[in-house]
C-alpha positions in Angstrom: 43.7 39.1 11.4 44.3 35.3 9.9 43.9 34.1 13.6 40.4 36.2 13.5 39.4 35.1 10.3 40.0 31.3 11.4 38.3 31.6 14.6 34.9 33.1 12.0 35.3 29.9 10.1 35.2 27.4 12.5 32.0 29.3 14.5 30.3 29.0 10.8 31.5 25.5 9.7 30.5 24.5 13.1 26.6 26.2 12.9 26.3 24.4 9.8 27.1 21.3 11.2 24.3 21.7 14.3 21.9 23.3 12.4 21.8 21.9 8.8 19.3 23.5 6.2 17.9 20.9 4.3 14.9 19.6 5.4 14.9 16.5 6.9 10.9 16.1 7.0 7.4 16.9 5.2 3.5 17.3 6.5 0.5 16.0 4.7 -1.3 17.4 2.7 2.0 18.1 0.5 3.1 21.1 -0.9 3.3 21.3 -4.2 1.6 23.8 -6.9 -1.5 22.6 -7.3 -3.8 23.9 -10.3 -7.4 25.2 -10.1 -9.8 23.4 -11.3 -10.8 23.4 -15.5 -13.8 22.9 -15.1 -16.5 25.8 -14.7 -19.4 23.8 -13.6 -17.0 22.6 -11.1 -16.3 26.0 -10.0 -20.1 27.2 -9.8 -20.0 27.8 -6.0 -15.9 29.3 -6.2 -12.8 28.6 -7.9 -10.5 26.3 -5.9 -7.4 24.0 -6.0 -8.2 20.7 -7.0 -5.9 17.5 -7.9 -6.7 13.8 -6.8 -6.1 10.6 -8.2 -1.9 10.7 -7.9 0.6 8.3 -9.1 4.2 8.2 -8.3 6.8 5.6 -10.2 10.2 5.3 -9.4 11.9 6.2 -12.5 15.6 6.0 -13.0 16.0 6.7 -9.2 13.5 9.9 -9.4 10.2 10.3 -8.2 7.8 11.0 -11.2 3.9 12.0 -9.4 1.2 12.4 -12.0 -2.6 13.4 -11.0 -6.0 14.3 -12.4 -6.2 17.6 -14.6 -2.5 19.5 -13.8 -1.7 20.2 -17.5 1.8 18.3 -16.5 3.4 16.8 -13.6 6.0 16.5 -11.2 9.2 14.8 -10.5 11.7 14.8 -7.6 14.7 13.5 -6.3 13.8 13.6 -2.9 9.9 13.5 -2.1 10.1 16.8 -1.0 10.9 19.3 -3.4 9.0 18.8 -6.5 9.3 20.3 -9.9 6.5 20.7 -12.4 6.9 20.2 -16.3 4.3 21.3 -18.1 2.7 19.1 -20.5 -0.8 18.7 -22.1 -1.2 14.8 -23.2 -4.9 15.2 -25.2 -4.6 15.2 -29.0 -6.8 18.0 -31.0 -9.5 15.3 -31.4 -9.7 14.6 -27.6 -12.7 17.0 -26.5 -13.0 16.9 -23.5 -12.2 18.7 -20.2 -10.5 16.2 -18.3 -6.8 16.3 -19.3 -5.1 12.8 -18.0 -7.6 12.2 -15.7 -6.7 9.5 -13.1 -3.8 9.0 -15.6 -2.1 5.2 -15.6 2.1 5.3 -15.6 3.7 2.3 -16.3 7.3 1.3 -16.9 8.7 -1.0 -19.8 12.0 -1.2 -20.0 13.7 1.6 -19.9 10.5 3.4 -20.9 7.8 5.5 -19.3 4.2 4.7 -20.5 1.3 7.3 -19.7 -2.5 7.5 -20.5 -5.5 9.4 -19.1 -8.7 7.4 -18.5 -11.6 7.7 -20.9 -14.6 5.9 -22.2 -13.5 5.7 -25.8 -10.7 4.2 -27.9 -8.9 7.9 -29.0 -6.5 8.7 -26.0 -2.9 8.4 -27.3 -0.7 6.4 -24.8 2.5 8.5 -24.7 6.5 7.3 -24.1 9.4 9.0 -23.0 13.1 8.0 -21.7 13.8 11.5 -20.1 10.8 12.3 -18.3 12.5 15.1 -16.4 11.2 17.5 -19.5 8.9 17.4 -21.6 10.3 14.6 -24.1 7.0 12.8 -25.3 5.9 10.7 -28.5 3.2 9.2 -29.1 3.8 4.8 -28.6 0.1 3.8 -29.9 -2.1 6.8 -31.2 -5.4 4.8 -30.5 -5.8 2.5 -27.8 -9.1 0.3 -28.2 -9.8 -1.0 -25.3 -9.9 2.5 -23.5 -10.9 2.8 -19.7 -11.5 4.7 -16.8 -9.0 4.5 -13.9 -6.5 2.7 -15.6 -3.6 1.2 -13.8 -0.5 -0.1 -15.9 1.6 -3.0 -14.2 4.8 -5.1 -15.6 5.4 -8.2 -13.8 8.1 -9.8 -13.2 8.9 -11.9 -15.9 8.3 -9.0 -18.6 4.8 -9.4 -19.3 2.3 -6.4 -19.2 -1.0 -5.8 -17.5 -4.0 -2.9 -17.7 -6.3 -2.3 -14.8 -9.1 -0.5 -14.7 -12.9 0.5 -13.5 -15.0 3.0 -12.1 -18.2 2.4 -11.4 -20.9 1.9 -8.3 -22.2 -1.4 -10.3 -19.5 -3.3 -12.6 -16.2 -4.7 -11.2 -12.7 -3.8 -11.2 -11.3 -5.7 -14.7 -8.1 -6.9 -15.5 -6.5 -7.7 -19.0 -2.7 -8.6 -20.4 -1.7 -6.5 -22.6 1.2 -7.4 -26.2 3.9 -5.0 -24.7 5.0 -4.3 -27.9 1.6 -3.6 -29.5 -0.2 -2.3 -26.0 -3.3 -4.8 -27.7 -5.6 -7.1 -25.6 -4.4 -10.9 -25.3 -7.4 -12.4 -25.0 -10.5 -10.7 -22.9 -10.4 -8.2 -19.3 -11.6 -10.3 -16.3 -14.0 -9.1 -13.8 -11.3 -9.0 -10.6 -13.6 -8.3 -7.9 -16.7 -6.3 -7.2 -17.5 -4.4 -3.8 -19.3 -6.3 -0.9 -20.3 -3.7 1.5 -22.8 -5.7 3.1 -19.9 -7.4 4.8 -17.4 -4.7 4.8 -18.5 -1.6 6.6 -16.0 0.9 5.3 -17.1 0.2 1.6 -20.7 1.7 2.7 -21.6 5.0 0.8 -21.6 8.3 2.7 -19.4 10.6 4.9 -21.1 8.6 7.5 -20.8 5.3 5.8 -24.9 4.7 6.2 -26.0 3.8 2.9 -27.4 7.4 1.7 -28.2 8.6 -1.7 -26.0 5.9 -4.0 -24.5 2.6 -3.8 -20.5 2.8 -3.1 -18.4 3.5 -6.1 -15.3 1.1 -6.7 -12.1 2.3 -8.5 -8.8 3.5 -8.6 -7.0 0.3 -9.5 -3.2 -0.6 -8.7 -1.4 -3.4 -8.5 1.9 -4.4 -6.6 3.8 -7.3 -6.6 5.8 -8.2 -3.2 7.2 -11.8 -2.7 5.8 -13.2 -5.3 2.3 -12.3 -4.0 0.1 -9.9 -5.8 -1.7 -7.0 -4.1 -4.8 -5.9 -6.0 -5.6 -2.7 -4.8 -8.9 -0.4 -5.2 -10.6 2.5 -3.5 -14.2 3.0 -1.8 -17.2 3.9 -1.0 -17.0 7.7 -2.7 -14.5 9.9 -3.2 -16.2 13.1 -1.4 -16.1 10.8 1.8 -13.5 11.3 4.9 -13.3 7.8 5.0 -12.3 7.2 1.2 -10.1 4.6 1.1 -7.9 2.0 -0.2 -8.9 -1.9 -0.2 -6.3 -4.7 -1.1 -6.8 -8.3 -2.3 -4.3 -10.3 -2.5 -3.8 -13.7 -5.4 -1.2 -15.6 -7.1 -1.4 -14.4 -10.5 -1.9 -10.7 -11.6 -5.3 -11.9 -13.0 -6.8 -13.3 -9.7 -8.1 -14.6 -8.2 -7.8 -13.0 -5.2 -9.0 -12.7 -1.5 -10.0 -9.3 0.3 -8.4 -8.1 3.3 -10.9 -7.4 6.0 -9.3 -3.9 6.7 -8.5 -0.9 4.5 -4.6 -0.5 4.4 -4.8 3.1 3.8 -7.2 4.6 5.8 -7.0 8.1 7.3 -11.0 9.3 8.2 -9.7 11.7 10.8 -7.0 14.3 11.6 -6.5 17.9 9.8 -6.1 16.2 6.2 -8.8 13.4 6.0 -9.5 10.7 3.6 -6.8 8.4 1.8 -8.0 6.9 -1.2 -7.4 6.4 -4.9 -3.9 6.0 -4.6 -0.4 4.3 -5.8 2.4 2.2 -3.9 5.9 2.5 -5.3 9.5 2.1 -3.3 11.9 4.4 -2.7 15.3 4.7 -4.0 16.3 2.1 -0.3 13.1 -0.1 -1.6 11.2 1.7 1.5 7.6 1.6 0.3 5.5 4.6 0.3 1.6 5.1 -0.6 0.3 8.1 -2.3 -3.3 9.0 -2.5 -5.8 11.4 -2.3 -7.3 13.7 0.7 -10.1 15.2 0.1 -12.1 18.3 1.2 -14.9 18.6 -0.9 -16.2 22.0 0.4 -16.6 24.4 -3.4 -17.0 20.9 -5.0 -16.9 16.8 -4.5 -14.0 16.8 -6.3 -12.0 19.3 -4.5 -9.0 17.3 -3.3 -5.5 17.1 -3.0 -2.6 14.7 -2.4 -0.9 13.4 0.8 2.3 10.6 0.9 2.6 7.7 3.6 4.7 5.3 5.0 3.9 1.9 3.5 4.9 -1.6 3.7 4.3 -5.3 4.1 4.8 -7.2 7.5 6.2 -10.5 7.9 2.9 -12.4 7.4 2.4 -10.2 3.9 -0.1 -8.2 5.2 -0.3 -5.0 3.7 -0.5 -1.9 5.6 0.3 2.3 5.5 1.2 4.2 8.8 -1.5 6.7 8.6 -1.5 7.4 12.9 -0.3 11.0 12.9 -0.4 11.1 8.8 -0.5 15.0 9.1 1.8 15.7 11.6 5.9 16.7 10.4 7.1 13.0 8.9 10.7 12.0 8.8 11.8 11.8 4.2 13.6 9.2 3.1 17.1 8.5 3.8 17.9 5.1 3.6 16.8 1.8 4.5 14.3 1.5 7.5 11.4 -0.5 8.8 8.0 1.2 8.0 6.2 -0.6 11.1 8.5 1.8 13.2 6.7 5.1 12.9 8.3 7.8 10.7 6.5 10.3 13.2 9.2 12.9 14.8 7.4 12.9 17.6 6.2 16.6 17.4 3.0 17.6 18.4 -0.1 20.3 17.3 1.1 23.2 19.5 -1.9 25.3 18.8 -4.8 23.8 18.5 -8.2 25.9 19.6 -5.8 28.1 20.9 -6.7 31.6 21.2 -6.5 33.6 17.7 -5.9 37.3 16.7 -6.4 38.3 13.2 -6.7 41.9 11.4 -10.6 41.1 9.6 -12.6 38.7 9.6 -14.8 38.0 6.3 -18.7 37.1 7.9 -18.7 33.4 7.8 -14.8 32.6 8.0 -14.4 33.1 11.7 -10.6 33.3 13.4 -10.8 29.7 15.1 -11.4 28.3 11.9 -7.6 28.4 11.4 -6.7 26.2 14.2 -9.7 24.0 14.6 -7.9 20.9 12.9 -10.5 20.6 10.0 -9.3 21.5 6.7 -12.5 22.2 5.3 -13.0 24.9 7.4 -11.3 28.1 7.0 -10.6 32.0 8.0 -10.5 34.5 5.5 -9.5 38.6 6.1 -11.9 40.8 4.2 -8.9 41.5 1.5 -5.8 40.0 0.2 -3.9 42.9 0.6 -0.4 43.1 2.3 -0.5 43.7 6.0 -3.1 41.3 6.5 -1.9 39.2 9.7 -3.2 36.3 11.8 -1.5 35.2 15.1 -2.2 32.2 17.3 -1.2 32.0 20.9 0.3 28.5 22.2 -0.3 29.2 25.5 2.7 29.1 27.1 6.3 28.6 26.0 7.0 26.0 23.7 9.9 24.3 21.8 8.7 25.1 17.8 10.0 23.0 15.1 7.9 23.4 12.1 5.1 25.6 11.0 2.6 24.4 8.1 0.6 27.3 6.4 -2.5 25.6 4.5 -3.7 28.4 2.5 -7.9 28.2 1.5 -8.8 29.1 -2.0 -11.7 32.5 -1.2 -12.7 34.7 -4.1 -9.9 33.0 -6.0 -10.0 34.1 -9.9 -8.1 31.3 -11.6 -9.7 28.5 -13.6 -7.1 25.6 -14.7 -3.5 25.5 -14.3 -1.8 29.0 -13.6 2.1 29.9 -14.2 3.9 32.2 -12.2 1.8 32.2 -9.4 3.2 32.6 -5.7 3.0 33.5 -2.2 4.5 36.0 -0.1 4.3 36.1 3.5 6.5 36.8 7.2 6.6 35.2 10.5 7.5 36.7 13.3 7.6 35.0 16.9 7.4 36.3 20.4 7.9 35.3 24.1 5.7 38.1 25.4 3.2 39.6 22.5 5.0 42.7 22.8 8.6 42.3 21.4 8.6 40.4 17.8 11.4 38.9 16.3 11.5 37.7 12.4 11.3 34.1 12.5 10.8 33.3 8.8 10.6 35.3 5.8 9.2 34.5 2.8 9.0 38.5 1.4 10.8 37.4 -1.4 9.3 34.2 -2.5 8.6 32.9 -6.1 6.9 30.1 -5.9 3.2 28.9 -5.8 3.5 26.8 -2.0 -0.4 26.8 -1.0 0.6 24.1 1.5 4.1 25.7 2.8 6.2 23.5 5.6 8.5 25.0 6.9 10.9 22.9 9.3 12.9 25.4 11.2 16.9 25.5 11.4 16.5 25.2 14.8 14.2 24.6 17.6 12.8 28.1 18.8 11.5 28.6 22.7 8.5 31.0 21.8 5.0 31.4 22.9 3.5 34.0 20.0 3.3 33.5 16.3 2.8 35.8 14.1 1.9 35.6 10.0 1.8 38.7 7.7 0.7 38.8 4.4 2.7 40.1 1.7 1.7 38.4 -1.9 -1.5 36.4 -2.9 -1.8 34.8 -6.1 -5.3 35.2 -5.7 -8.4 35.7 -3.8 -8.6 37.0 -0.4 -6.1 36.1 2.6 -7.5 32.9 3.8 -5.8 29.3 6.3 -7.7 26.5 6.4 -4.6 25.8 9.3 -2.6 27.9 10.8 0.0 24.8 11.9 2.6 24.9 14.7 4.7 21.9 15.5 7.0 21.1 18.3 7.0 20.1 22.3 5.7 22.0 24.8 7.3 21.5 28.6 4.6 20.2 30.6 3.7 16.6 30.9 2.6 13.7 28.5 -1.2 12.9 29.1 -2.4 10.0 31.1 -3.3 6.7 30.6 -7.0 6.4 28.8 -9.4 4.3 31.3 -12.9 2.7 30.4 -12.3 2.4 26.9 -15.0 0.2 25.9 -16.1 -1.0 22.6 -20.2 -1.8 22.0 -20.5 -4.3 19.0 -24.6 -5.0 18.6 -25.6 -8.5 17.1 -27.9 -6.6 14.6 -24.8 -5.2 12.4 -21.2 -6.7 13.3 -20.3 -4.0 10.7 -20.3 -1.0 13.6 -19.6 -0.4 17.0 -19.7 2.6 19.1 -16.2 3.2 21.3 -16.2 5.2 24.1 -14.2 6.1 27.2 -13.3 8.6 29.7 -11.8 11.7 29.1 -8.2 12.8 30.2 -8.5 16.2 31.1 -4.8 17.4 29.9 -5.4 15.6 26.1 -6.8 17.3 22.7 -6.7 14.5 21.2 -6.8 10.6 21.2 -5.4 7.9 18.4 -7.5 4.7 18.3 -5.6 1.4 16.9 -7.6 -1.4 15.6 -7.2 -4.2 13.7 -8.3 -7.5 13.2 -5.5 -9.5 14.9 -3.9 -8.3 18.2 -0.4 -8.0 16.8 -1.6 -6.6 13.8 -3.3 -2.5 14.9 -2.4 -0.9 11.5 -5.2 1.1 11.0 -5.6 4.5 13.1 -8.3 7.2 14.0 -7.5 10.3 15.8 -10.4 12.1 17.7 -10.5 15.7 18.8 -12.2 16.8 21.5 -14.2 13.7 21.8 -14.1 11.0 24.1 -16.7 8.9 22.1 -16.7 7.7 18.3 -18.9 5.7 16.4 -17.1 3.2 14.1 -18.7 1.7 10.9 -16.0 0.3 9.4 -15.5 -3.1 10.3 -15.8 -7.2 8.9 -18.8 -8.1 10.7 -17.1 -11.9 10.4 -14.6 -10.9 11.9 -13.3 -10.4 15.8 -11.4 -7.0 16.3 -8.7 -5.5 18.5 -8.5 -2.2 19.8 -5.6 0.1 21.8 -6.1 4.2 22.5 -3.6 6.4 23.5 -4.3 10.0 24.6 -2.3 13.1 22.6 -1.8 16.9 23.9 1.4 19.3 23.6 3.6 17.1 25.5 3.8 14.0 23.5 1.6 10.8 23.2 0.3 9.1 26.5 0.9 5.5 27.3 -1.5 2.7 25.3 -4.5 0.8 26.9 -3.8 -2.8 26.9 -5.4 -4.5 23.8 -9.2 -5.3 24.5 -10.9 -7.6 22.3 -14.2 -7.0 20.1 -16.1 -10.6 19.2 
C-alpha cells in the first residue's frame, strides 16, 4: 500500500511540474470587471461597459490601475489578476457624473496622490499609504488650479509637476507644483500644441481625413528615462481606431521639447483597436509597460476599455510599445527582459471566419460576427438563458492553448458600477463534432470576467469548440470574439511579393501600400518606421492585400517590412523597402 501510495505521489508531483496552473500569459483587451456606464445620456442607444483613460503606478511593488468612472480601482501583484476596492473620491459638493474621471496618480514619498479632472477648483486631491484598501484622506480639500486630464509626475530630485489639457484648440500645459502645499510655483506653460498638418495620425476621424472637428489633444503623462524627459499625449479623437499616443522628448520636465515623428503606441488594427490616452510605469524588474485605452465606440463614443503593452526605450532613446500581435496571448512579467524581443508566444487566431454554429440568432447579430476579428461587432442568442451555446469549427486539428471569451453588453440592464455580478459558462472540445469532452468549466464561477482568458493546463489536439451558457449578469447571451489560440500543423505562409508603397507629392502625409496576396494567410502585419532599424509601429490587415495609410511625417522618409500570418505561424519578412 506505502509503495502504491508513493508511486500516486510522484505521478501527481510530477503533473504539476509539466503542467503548472498559474498563468503564465494574458490577451488584450484585459479582463477585469469593468462597470457600465453612469451616465444615462450615454446609455440612450443601450447600456454597455465603459472604462478608458487608465493609469497604473508601481506602488510598493504592486500594480495600482485607476480609470475613468469605476467607483474604485484595481491593484495587483502580478498584472494579471486584479482586485477592485471600491471607493468613491467626489465630496457631497462635487455634482457631477464623472467620478475621477481621467484621474492623475502620483507618488510622493511614500505616498499615493489621486485626483479626478475637472474644470473647477473643488476636487479633493486624496492620499493614502495602504492603497490595497480603501485607506483615504483628504491631502488638500480644494485644489485651485483644477484641470482636465491631469497627470502627476515627481522628478528626480524631489520636485513635483501637474500636467494637464483637453482640448481640440489650447495646448497641453505644464506647471510645478509646492509638494508640500500641492500650490502653483509660478504659472502652467503651454508644452506643445497638435500640428496635424505635418503629422498625419494627429488628423481627426476614424479615417484620419479631417471630418466634422479639428483633432483633440490630451491625456498627458510624463516619464523620465536617462535623464531625458518623455512628454507624452494622445490624438486625434478618442472614438477613432487610430487613437493614439504621441511623445516629445526635452531636458527639463517643463520643455521644451521636440516631437517624435511616429506614435509610440499605436494599435489601428487587430480584434482590440486603438491605443491611446494612456500611462508608462515599470515593473517590479524595471520592464516598462504602457497602458491605455481601446476603444469600440459602438452604444456610445466613449465606450472603451483598457489593454497593457510591452514598452520600452532603445539605445538611441527612442520611445516605442510592441503593439504587433497586441491582442494575441502575451507572455506576464517575470523578470528582467528586453522589450524589443517580442513578448508574443507565438500562438496564432485558430478560428478566424471559420464556420460557426450557434442555438439563436437575435436579427442583426449574425453567428460570424463572433469570429470576424472586429470587436465592435458582435453575436447575440435571442435570450440569456442557460443552454444557450455557440461553437466554432477550426477546420482541422489544431494544438489549442488559450481561449478568450469577449462577451458584448445586449439588452444589458445596469447603469454604473455593479457588485456581485458574474459569469457562468462550459467548454467542451471535440475531434469529431460528435463525441464532447469538458474542456473548461466555469459552472461555478463568481466573478464578473466580461473578457475571460483562459490559458489551458496543457496544449489540447482538438478541432471543435464548444461554449454553453450557464449565468449572465445581464442582457442577452452575446461575443464580440469567440477567441481560440494555439498552432495548427500545416505550414507557415509564404513570403509577401510586390509590396509596394505609393507616396503622392500632393500629401507626404499618406500613402497607399499594396501587394499580392498569399493564398494560405488571413492576415498580414505591416512594420514601418521612419529609420530602417527602427520598424516599431505595426498594422495587421485581414483579408486585405491593400491598405491605405494616413499616418505619416510628410518630412520625413519611411521604411516599411510585411510579413504574412495564418494558423501556422508568421511568414518570413520582405526586405526593408524605402518610402522618400
Amino acid at each position: 500500500m506505502k509503495k502504491i501510495t508513493l508511486i500516486l505521489l510522484l505521478v501527481i508531483s510530477f503533473h504539476f511540474e509539466l503542467f503548472p496552473q498559474d498563468q503564465k500569459t494574458y490577451c488584450n483587451p484585459i479582463n477585469i470587471d469593468y462597470g457600465y456606464t453612469p451616465i444615462p445620456d450615454f446609455s440612450v442607444a443601450g447600456r454597455h461597459r465603459a472604462t478608458a483613460d487608465p493609469v497604473i503606478v508601481n506602488y510598493k511593488g504592486g500594480y495600482f490601475l485607476f480609470s475613468t468612472n469605476q467607483w474604485g480601482y484595481w491593484w495587483s501583484s502580478d498584472m494579471l489578476k486584479w482586485n477592485f476596492v471600491p471607493r468613491r473620491f467626489l465630496r457631497p459638493w462635487n455634482r457631477v457624473y464623472d467620478e475621477l474621471c481621467a484621474p492623475a496618480v502620483g507618488i510622493i514619498g511614500d505616498t499615493m496622490l489621486v485626483f479626478g479632472s475637472t474644470y473647477t477648483s473643488e476636487f479633493t486631491i486624496w492620499m493614502s499609504t495602504n492603497p490595497r484598501v480603501d485607506e483615504w484622506k483628504p491631502l488638500v480639500e480644494r485644489f485651485e488650479p483644477g484641470g482636465w486630464d491631469p497627470a502627476f509626475f515627481t522628478d528626480d530630485d524631489g520636485k513635483f509637476y501637474m500636467y494637464n489639457g483637453s482640448s481640440n484648440r489650447y495646448p497641453l500645459y505644464g506647471v510645478e507644483l509646492n509638494r508640500k502645499t500641492l500650490q502653483q510655483i509660478g504659472y502652467r506653460k503651454e508644452l506643445y500644441l497638435l500640428e496635424p498638418w505635418r503629422y498625419g495620425w494627429q488628423r481627426f476621424g476614424e479615417y484620419m481625413d479631417d471630418t466634422f472637428l479639428d483633432p483633440f489633444m490630451e491625456g498627458a503623462w510624463m516619464t523620465k528615462h536617462n535623464g531625458k524627459y518623455y512628454l507624452q499625449y494622445a490624438a486625434p479623437g478618442t472614438e477613432f481606431s487610430g487613437y493614439a499616443d504621441g511623445v516629445a522628448t526635452g531636458d527639463s520636465p517643463l520643455g521644451p521639447f521636440t516631437t517624435q515623428s511616429m506614435p509610440f503606441s499605436f494599435k489601428p488594427g487587430g480584434f482590440a483597436r486603438g491605443a491611446g490616452h494612456g500611462a508608462t510605469f515599470p515593473d517590479n524588474w524595471n520592464n516598462y509597460w504602457h497602458v491605455s485605452t481601446i476603444t469600440i465606440a459602438v452604444k456610445n463614443n466613449f465606450e472603451r476599455r483598457i489593454g497593457i503593452w510591452p514598452a520600452g526605450f532603445d539605445s538611441d532613446g527612442v520611445m516605442y510599445c510592441d503593439q504587433a500581435f497586441g491582442d494575441y496571448p502575451t507572455y506576464l512579467p517575470s523578470g528582467a527582459a528586453d522589450h524589443l524581443k517580442t513578448r508574443f508566444t507565438g500562438w496564432m487566431l485558430l478560428n478566424y471566419n471559420k464556420p460557426v454554429e450557434v442555438s439563436s440568432s437575435l436579427t442583426g447579430y449574425p453567428a460570424n460576427n463572433a469570429v470576424d476579428e472586429n470587436i465592435r461587432t458582435y453575436w447575440s442568442a435571442t435570450s440569456g438563458n442557460k443552454g444557450e451555446w455557440i461553437k466554432t469549427d477550426l477546420g482541422s486539428e489544431c494544438k489549442v492553448m488559450a481561449i478568450q471569451i469577449n462577451y458584448a453588453d445586449q439588452d444589458a440592464e445596469f447603469l454604473g458600477k455593479t457588485s456581485g455580478t458574474f459569469h457562468q459558462y462550459r467548454i467542451l472540445e471535440s475531434k469529431d463534432g460528435k463525441k464532447w469532452n469538458l474542456l473548461i468549466d466555469k459552472s461555478k464561477n463568481t466573478t464578473d470576467v466580461p473578457h475571460d482568458y483562459i490559458e489551458l493546463s496543457e496544449p489540447v489536439k482538438t478541432r471543435y469548440l464548444k461554449m454553453e451558457n450557464i449565468h449572465m449578469p445581464t442582457g442577452k447571451f452575446a461575443i464580440s470574439g469567440l477567441r481560440i489560440f494555439g498552432k495548427g500543423f500545416g505550414e507557415k505562409p509564404g513570403i509577401v511579393k510586390g509590396l509596394t508603397v505609393l507616396r503622392t507629392e500632393k500629401d507626404k502625409r499618406s500613402a497607399w501600400l499594396k501587394w499580392q496576396p498569399v493564398d494560405d494567410a488571413y492576415a498580414y502585419n505591416i512594420y514601418m518606421g521612419t529609420s530602417p532599424d527602427k520598424l516599431y509601429n505595426c498594422i495587421m490587415v485581414y483579408n486585405s492585400n491593400e491598405y491605405w495609410l494616413k499616418t505619416m511625417d510628410s518630412k520625413k522618409t519611411y521604411y516599411f517590412t510585411i510579413e504574412a500570418i495564418n494558423e501556422n505561424g508568421q511568414g518570413l519578412k520582405v526586405p526593408v523597402i524605402e518610402s522618400q
